[in-house]
N, C-alpha and C positions, 0 to 999 in steps of 0.2 A: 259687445264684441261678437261676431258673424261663429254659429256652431260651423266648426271646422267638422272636412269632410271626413278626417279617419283618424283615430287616436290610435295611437303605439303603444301597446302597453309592454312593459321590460319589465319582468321580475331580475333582481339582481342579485347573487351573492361570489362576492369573491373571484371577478373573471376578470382584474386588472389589466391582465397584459392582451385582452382582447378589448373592452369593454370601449376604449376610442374608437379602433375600429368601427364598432357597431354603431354608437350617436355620430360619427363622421357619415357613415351612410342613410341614416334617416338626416342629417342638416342637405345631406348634394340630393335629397330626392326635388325630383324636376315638378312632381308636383307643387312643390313650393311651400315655402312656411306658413302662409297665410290660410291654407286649406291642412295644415300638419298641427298636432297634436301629441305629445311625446309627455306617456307619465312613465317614472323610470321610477322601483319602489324598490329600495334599497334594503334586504334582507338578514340586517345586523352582519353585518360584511365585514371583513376583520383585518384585510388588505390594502384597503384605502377607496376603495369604489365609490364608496360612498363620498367621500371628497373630491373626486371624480366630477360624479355626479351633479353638488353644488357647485360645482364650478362652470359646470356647461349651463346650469340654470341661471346661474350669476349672467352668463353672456346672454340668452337667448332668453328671456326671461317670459313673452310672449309664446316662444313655445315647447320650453321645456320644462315641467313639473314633475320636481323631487318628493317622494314620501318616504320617512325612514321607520321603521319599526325592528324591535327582535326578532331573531333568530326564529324561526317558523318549523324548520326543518325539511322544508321541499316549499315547490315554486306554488302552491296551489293557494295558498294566503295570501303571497302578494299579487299574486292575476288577482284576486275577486278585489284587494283592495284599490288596487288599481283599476279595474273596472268601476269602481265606485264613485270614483274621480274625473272619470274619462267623458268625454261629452262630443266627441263624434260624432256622425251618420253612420259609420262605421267603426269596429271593433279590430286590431291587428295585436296579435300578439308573437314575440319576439324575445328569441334567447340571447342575452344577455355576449353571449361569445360568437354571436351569428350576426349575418348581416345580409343586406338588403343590395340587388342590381340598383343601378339610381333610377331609372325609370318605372320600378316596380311598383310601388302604390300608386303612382296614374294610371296606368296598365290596369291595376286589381278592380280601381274605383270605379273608371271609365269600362268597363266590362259588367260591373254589378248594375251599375246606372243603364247600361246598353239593354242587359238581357232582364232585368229584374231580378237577379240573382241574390237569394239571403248568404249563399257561402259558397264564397270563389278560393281555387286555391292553383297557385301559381306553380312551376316548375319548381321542382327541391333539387340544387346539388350538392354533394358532397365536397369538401376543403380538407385535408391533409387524410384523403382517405379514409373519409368517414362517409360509410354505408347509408344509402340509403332508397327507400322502394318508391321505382321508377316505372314499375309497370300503367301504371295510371297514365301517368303520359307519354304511353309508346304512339297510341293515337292519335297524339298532337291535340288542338284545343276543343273542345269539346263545352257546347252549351245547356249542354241538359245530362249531367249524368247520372244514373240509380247508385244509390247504398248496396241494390241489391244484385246487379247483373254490374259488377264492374269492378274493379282493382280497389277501388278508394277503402274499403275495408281494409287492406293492408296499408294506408297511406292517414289514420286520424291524428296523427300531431295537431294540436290547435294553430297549427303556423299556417292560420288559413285568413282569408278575411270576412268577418262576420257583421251584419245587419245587425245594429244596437238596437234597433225594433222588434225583432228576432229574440236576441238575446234577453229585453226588457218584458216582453211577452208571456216567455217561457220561464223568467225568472232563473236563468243557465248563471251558475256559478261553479266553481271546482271545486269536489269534495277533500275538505282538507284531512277525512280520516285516512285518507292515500296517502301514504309514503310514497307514491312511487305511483305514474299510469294516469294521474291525476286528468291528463288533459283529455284524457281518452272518453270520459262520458261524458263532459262539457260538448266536445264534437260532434259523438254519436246523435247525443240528442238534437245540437242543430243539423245537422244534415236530415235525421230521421221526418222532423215534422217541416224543412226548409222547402220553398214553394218550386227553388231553382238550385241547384248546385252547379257550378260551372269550372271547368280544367281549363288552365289557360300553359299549354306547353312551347309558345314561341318565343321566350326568353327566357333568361337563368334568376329568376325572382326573387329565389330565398336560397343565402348559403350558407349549410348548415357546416359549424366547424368539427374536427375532431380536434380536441384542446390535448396539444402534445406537454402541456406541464401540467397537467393533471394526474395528482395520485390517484393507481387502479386502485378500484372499489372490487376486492373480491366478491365471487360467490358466495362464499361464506359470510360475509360479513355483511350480505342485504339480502339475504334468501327469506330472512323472516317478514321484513317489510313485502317485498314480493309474493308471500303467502299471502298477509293480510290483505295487498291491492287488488290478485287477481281473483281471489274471492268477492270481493266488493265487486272488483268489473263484471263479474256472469253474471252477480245477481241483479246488477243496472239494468245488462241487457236483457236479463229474464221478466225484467219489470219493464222497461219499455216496449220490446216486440214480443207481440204474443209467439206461442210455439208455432211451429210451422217452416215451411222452407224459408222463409225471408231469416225467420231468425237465425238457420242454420248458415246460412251466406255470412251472416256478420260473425257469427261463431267460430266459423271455421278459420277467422284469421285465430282469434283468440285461444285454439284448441290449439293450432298449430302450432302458433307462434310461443305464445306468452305460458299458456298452459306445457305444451310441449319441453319448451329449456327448462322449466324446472327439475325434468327429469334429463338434461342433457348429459353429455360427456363431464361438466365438473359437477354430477351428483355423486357422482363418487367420492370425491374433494372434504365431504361434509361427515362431521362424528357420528355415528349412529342414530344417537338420539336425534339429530336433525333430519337423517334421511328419512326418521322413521316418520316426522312430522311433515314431511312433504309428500311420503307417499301415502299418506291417511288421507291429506287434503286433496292431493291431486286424483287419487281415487272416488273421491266424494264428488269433486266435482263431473267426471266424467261419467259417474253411474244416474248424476243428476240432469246434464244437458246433454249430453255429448249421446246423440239420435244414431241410428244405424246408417242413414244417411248422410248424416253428419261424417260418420267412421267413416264412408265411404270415399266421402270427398278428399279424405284426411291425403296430405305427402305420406309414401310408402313410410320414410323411418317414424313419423309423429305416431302413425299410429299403431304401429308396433312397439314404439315408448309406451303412448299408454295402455296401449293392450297388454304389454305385460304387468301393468299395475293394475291392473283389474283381476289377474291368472293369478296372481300368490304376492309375496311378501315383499320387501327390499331385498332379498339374496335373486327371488328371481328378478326382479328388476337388474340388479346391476350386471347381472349374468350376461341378460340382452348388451344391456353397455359395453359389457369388456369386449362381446363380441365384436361390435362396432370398433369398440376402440383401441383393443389388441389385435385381432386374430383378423378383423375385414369381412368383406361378404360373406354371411354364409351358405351354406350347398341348398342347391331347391330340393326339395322332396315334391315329389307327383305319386299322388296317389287316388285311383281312382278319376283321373285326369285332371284333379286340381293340382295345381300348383301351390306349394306349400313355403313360405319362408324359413328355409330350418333354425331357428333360435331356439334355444333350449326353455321348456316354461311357456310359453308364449302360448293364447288360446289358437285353436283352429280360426275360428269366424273373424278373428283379426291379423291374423297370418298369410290369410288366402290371399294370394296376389293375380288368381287366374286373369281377373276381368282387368288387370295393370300390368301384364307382362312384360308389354313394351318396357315400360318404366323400372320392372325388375332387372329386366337384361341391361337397362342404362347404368345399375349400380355397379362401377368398377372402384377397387382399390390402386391406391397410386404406388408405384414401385420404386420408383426416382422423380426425383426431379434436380436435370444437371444443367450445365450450359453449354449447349454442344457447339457454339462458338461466342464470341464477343457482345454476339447482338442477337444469340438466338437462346432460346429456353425449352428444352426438351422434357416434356412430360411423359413417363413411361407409365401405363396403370394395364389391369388385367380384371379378366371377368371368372370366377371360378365355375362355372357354368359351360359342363365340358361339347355342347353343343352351341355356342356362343358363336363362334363367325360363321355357321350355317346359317343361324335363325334371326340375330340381330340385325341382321343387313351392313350396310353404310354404318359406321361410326366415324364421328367428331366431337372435340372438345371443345367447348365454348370458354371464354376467359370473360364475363362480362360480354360486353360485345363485340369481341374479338374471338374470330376462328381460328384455331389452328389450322396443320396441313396435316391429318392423321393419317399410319398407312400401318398393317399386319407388321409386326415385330418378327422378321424373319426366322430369328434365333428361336422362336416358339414354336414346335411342328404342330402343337395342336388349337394355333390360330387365337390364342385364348389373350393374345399380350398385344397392346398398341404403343407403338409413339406418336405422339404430337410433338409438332413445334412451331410455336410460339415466337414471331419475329417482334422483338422488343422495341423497334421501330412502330409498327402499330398499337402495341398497349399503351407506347405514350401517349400516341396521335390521337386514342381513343379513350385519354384519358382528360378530365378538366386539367388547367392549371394549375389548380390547386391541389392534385394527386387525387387518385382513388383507390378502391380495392373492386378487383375483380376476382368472385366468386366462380371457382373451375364447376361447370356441367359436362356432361355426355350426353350426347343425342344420338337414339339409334332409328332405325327407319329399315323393318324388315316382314319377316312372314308374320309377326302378329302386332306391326303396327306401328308406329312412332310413337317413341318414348322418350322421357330424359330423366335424370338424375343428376344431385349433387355428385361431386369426386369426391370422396373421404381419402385422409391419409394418414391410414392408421400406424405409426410408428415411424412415421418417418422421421429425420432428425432435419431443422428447421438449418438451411444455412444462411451465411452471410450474404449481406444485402450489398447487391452491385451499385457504384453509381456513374451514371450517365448523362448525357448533355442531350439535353433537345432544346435546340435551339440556343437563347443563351443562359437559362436556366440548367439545374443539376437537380438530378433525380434518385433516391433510393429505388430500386426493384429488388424485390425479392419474394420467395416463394412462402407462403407463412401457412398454418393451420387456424382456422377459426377455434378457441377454446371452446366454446359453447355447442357447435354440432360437431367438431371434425371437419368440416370442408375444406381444401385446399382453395388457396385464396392468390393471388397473384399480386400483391401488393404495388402501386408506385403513390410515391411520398416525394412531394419538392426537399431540397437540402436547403439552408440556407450556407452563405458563408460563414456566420455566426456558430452555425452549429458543429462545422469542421474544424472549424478551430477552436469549439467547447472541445471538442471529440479531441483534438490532439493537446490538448493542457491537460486534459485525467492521462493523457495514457503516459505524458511526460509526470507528472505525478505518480503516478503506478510504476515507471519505469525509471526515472531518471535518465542521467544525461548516457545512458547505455543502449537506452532506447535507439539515438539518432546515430549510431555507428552502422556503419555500411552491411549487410546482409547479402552474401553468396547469392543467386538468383539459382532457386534449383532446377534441374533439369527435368521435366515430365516424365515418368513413367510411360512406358510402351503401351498402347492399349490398340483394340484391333482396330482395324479400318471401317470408320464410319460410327463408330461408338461416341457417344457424347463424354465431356469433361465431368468427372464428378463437381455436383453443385457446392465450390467453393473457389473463390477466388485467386487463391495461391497459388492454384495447380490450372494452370490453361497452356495450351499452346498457342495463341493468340500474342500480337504484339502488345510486348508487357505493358497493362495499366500503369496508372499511378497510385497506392496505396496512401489510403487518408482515415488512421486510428484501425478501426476493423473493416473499414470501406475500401471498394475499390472505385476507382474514376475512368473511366472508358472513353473517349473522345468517341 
C-alpha cells in the first residue's frame, strides 16, 4: 500500500455531538483518500465516540484507523500514540470537535512540497465565538517565517502540519506530565530547529469550535494543573533557547499570556491557600526568567500583575486586582517626570509607564454600554487622566476589526468621557459565520505617540443578548466581559432554531401556561435627546422586537 501523504491524527474524548462533523470533513478533503490517512485514538470516552468511531472505520476501512485505550486525562497520550501509528509524509493533528476547510490539507501539502516547508500552518478561525490569535496572519501568506521576529509565538497550537522526518528526527512527542499546554513544546521545538516555517493565510483551513455543551471548567478547579504545566513550559524553553533575546521573544508570549492569567481577575476567585500557592510559583518564575527586557516588552497590565508579585504578598497582589476590577484605571502619579501607575504596592521599575504613555492614556474604563437604537451599540468609557483630550489626541475603539465612530461625550466638560458606536451591521459582516468574539481596544494617536489598550469593564452589569437576522441566519450580540482579564468583548454567536425553542420549553417549564398571557408593552421612560437606550432589551424606543425566552429578535 503507497505511504500516504499526511496522517490525521484525532485524539478523542467525549465530543459526540461534534465528532461527525469533524471525520465528515477529513472524508470531503479534495485531496482525496488515497493520499489521507485518519488515526482517530479514542480516549476512554464515555458518550459513545468511540462507537462512533468503529463505525467510520467499519466504512472506510482503507483510511480510517481506530485505537482505543483509558482515560489519560488530557490529549497528550493519545497524540504520541497516535503518532506511533501514523505513517504519512506528513503529521496533522486535529481536535476532536474542529474541523477542516475541504481544500485544506492539499493547500497545507502542496505548500510544504512547494517551499520545503517542515511546518506549515494554515489560517485558524474561530466557530461559535471562540477566540482565537489571528495576528500571524494579518500579513497574508508568508513563506519563510522566524519564531523569533513574528506573531507565531502567540499562535503554537500543534494544529499545524508537520514533517514526520522532522518529528522522527527530533524524536517530538508530547509531554504527558502536562495536564494542560501539552502541545505547546511539541511545537516550539519543531518550529525552533524547522529548516522552513510557512503561514498560508488565503483560506479558512482550520476551524476551531467553541463547544456550547460543554461544562465550564473553573478557575478553581484547573489552577493546579495549570501550575504544574506552565512550570514545565519555562523550563522547556529555558532548555531549548539559550538566554538571550530570542528567548525573551518566545517568553514574552508565555509571561504574558499563560504566566500572566494565573494572576488575572478570577485570582481572587481562589481560598487562600491556593492563591498562596500561585503567587509563590508565579513569583518564582518571574525572578527566574522574566529579564528586564523581557518586563519591558511585557502589555501595560501583565506587567504590573506580576510586578506586584514580586513587591509583597497575596494582599498586595490582589490590591492591584480589585483596582482593575472594582475601582478602574488608576490616577498617574509623575514625579520627577516619570510617569507613574498609581496602584498601591506595586514596585517603581515595574509601574513606570513613561517610555508607554501612549498605551497608558489608551487605558479607559467602560461606563455603559446601551443600544442607542435597533442596530446600533453605544460604548461609553472614560480616562481618569485629567489632562486626557489634550494629550491623547484622536481616539477610537476597535471591536475586533471593527471601528467605531468615537466622538467627546459633550456632557463631560472636562473632555475626559467618549462614546463610540458600534453599527451591528458591521460586527456581523465582520464576523465568520460561525460567530466570533470581538475583543473592545482604544487607540490613541497624540503628543506622545500612538497607543492602544484593552477596554476593561470594571463593574458593569453584563446585559441580555439581542438577536438579529443577517441574512437568513439568527444571531446573539451581546456585550460580555472576559472573566479572565476584564475586557469588554462584543460578542456574536449564530442561534439555531433548535436552541429557541430549547430556550422557550425551560422558560414554559419555569413558568407555566402564565407565561404566554399577553403582557402590557411598557411605555419608555423620557430620557434626553440623543442619549442611548439602556443596554436591555425591554426598554427601547425602536419598533417593538419579537421576544424569544430572554432573547430579543430584531429583523
Amino acid at each position: 500500500m503507497p505511504t500516504p501523504d499526511v496522517s490525521v491524527v484525532i485524539p478523542v474524548y467525549n465530543t459526540l455531538p461534534y465528532l461527525r462533523s469533524c471525520l465528515d470533513s477529513l472524508l470531503r478533503q479534495t485531496i482525496g483518500r488515497h493520499r489521507l490517512e485518519i488515526v482517530a485514538v479514542d480516549d476512554g470516552s464515555t458518550d459513545g465516540s468511540g462507537r462512533l468511531l468503529d463505525r467510520f472505520a467499519a466504512r472506510h476501512p482503507g483510511t480510517v484507523k481506530v485505537l482505543h485505550q483509558a482515560n489519560s486525562g488530557g490529549p497528550a497520550a493519545p497524540c504520541n500514540r497516535g503518532l506511533e501509528v501514523a505513517t504519512g509524509r506528513y503529521v496533522f493533528f486535529l481536535g476532536s470537535d474542529d474541523h477542516l476547510g475541504p481544500e485544506a490539507l492539499e493547500r497545507l501539502v502542496a505548500a510544504a512540497d512547494r517551499y520545503g516547508s517542515d511546518v506549515v500552518l494554515g489560517k485558524v478561525v474561530g466557530v461559535n465565538g471562540r477566540h482565537v490569535f489571528s495576528d500571524v496572519f494579518a500579513a497574508g501568506n508568508a513563506v519563510d517565517v522566524s519564531l523569533f521576529d513574528s506573531a507565531l509565538p502567540w499562535s503554537l497550537a500543534n494544529t499545524k502540519l508537520f514533517r514526520r522526518d522532522l518529528v522522527d528526527r527530533l524524536g517530538l512527542r508530547f509531554p504527558e506530565d502536562m495536564p494542560v499546554l501539552s502541545d505547546q513544546p511539541f511545537t516550539l521545538a519543531a518550529c525552533y530547529h524547522a529548516r522552513r516555517i510557512s503561514v498560508l493565510a488565503d483560506y479558512d483551513y482550520y476551524h476551531a469550535v467553541r463547544r456550547l455543551d460543554a461544562r465550564n471548567i473553573t478557575y478553581h478547579s484547573r489552577v493546579e494543573q495549570r501550575l504544574v504545566s506552565v512550570e514545565r513550559l519555562f523550563a522547556f524553553v529555558a532548555g531549548l533557547i539559550p538566554a538571550g533575546p530570542r528567548r525573551d521573544a518566545v517568553l514574552r508570549r508565555h509571561a504574558g499570556l499563560e504566566l500572566a492569567n494565573l494572576v488575572g481577575d478570577d485570582f481572587r476567585r481562589l481560598d487562600r491557600a491556593a492563591q498562596e500557592r500561585v503567587h509563590a510559583a508565579v513569583r518564582r518564575l518571574v525572578e527566574r526568567y522574566v529579564t528586564d527586557g523581557l518586563r519591558d516588552r511585557l502589555d501595560i497590565e501583565a506587567r504590573l500583575r506580576l510586578g506586584a508579585v514580586t513587591a509583597g504578598g497575596v494582599d498586595e497582589l490582589l490590591a492591584v486586582i480589585d483596582q482593575d476590577a472594582e475601582r478602574g484605571v488608576p490616577a498617574t502619579v509623575v514625579t520627577d517626570g516619570r510617569w507613574h501607575a498609581g496602584y498601591p504596592g506595586a514596585p517603581a521599575a515595574w509601574t513606570d509607564v513613561t517610555g508607554v504613555r501612549a498605551d497608558w492614556l489608551a487605558r479607559l474604563d467602560t461606563v455603559t454600554v446601551s443600544w442607542a437604537d435597533a442596530h446600533t451599540l453605544a460604548v461609553t468609557t472614560r480616562s481618569p487622566y485629567p489632562r486626557f483630550a489634550a494629550e491623547a489626541g484622536p481616539v477610537r475603539l476597535v471591536a475586533g476589526p471593527v471601528a467605531g465612530t468615537t466622538l467627546l461625550d459633550a456632557t463631560d466638560p472636562t473632555g475626559r468621557t467618549v462614546r463610540t458606536d458600534f453599527p451591528v451591521d458591521r460586527l456581523l459582516a465582520g464576523s465568520a459565520a460561525s460567530g466570533q468574539r470581538h475583543p473592545v481596544r482604544a487607540e490613541v494617536d497624540g503628543n506622545h505617540g500612538r497607543g492602544s489598550a484593552p477596554v476593561r469593564a470594571p463593574r458593569l452589569a453584563a446585559g441580555r443578548p439581542r438577536l438579529l437576522r443577517h441574512g437568513t441566519r439568527l444571531y446573539g450580540v451581546a456585550a460580555t466581559v472576559d472573566p479572565r482579564n476584564g475586557q469588554l468583548v462584543l460578542s456574536v454567536v449564530p442561534v439555531t432554531v433548535g436552541q429557541v425553542v430549547s430556550r422557550l420549553r425551560r422558560r414554559w417549564r419555569r413558568s407555566g401556561p402564565a407565561a404566554t398571557r399577553p403582557v402590557p408593552t411598557p411605555v419608555p421612560a423620557a430620557r434626553p435627546a440623543g442619549s442611548p437606550a439602556p443596554l436591555n432589551p425591554t426598554n427601547h424606543a425602536e419598533p417593538t422586537p419579537t421576544q424569544v425566552g430572554r432573547l430579543t429578535v430584531t429583523p
